[in-house]
C-alpha positions in Angstrom: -0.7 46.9 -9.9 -3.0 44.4 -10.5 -3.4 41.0 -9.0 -5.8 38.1 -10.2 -7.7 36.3 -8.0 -10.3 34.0 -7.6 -13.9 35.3 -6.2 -14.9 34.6 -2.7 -18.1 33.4 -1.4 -18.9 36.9 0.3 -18.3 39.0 -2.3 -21.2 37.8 -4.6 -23.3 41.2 -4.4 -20.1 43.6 -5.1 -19.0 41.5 -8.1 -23.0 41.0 -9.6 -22.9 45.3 -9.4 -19.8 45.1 -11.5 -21.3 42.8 -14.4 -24.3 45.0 -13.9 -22.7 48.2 -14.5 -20.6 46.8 -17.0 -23.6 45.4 -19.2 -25.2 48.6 -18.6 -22.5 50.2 -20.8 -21.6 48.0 -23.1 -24.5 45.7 -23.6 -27.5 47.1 -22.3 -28.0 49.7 -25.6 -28.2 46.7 -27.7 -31.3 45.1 -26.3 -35.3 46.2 -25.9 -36.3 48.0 -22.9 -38.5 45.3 -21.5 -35.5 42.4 -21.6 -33.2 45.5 -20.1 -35.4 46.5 -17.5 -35.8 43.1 -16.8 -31.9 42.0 -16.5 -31.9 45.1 -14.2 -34.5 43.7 -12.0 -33.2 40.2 -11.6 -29.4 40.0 -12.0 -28.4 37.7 -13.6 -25.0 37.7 -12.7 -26.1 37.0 -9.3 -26.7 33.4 -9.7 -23.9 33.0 -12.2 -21.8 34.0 -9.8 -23.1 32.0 -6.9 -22.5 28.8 -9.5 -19.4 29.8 -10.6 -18.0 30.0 -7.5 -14.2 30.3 -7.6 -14.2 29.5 -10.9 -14.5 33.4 -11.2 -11.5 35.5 -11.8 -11.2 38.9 -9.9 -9.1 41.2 -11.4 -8.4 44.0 -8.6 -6.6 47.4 -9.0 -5.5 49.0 -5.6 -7.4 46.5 -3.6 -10.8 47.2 -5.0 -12.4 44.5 -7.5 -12.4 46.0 -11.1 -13.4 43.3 -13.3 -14.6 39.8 -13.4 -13.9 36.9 -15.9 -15.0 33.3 -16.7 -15.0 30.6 -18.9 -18.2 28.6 -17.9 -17.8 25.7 -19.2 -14.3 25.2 -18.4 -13.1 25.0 -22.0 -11.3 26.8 -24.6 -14.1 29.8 -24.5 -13.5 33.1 -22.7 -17.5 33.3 -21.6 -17.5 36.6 -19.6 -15.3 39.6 -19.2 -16.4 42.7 -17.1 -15.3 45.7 -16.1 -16.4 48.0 -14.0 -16.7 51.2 -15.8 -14.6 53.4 -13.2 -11.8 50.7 -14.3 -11.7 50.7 -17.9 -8.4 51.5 -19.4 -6.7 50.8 -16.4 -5.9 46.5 -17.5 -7.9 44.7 -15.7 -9.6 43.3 -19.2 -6.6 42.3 -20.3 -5.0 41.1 -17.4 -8.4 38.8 -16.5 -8.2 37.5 -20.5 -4.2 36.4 -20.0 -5.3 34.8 -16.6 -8.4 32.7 -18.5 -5.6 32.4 -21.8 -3.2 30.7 -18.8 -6.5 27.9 -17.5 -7.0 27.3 -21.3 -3.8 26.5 -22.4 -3.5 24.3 -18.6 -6.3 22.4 -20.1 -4.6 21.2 -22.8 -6.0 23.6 -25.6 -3.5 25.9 -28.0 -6.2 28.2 -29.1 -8.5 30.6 -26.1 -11.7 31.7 -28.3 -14.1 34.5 -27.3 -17.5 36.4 -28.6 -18.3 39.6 -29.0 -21.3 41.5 -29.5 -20.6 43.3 -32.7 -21.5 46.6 -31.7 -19.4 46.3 -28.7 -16.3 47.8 -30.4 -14.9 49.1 -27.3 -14.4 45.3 -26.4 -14.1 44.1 -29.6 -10.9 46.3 -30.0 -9.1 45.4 -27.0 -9.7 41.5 -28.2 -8.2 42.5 -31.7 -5.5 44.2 -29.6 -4.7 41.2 -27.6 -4.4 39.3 -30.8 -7.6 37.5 -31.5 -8.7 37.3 -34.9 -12.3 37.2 -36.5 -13.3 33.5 -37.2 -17.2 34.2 -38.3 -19.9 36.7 -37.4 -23.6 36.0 -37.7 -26.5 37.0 -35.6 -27.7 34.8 -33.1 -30.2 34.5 -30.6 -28.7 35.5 -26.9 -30.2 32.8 -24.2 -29.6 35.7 -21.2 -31.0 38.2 -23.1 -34.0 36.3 -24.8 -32.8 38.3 -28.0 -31.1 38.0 -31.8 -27.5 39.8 -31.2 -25.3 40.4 -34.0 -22.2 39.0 -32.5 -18.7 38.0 -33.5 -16.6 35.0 -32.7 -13.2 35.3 -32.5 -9.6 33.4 -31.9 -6.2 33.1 -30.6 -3.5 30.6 -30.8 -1.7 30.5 -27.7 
């Protein structure tokens, strides 16, 4: 079973080493050593995580946290989904995107959107699975990781 939940305050390390090892799978290949080694260094999902707040989704499977999810700015924009590696396959991606699909469509939206790096096809498929649809793909320069990415941008009616 899974159960969605929002983070808590203490649990700010043990969720950054999820987004960590999930960027290390999925994203992590994509980028040049030196911007790598230094997302490894600093974390950057420690400070998201520390703004964010609750505004973080926990996804948990057997009372561990598997995944996190977010829309930063509160929109119609799926920003982040992570999963732990141990996890995948398991729903915790999909359970985290229905949860953020539910806050979009509370805010008054009737469409949850979501990007992709293009070479993540692992995510990319399980977006595609979940019904999203290709609006536009161009390469674009990644704020985090201080690089171009080609990524893909992608849409659902809800």
């Amino acid at each position: 079973m899974i159960v969605i939940r929002p983070a808590l305050p203490d649990e700010v390390d043990t969720l950054a080493d999820i987004g960590l090892a999930a960027w290390r799978k999925g994203i992590k290949p994509l980028v040049p050593a030196e911007i790598a080694l230094a997302i490894e260094e600093d974390n950057p999902f420690v400070p998201f995580l520390r703004q964010m707040g609750p505004g973080i989704l926990v996804a948990e499977i057997g009372g561990q946290a598997a995944g996190i999810g977010a829309c930063e700015h509160a929109d119609d924009t799926i920003s982040d989904i992570w999963v732990a590696p141990v996890f995948e396959g398991r729903g915790a991606g999909s359970a985290l995107i229905k949860a953020l699909e539910t806050q979009i469509f509370d805010r008054g939206y009737s469409e949850a959107r979501i990007e992709v790096a293009a070479a993540n096809e692992r995510a990319l498929e399980l977006y595609q699975r979940l019904g999203y649809r290709p609006l536009w793909r161009k390469v674009v320069l990644d704020p985090v990781l201080r690089t171009d990415l080609a990524k893909i941008g992608l849409a659902r009616r809800l």
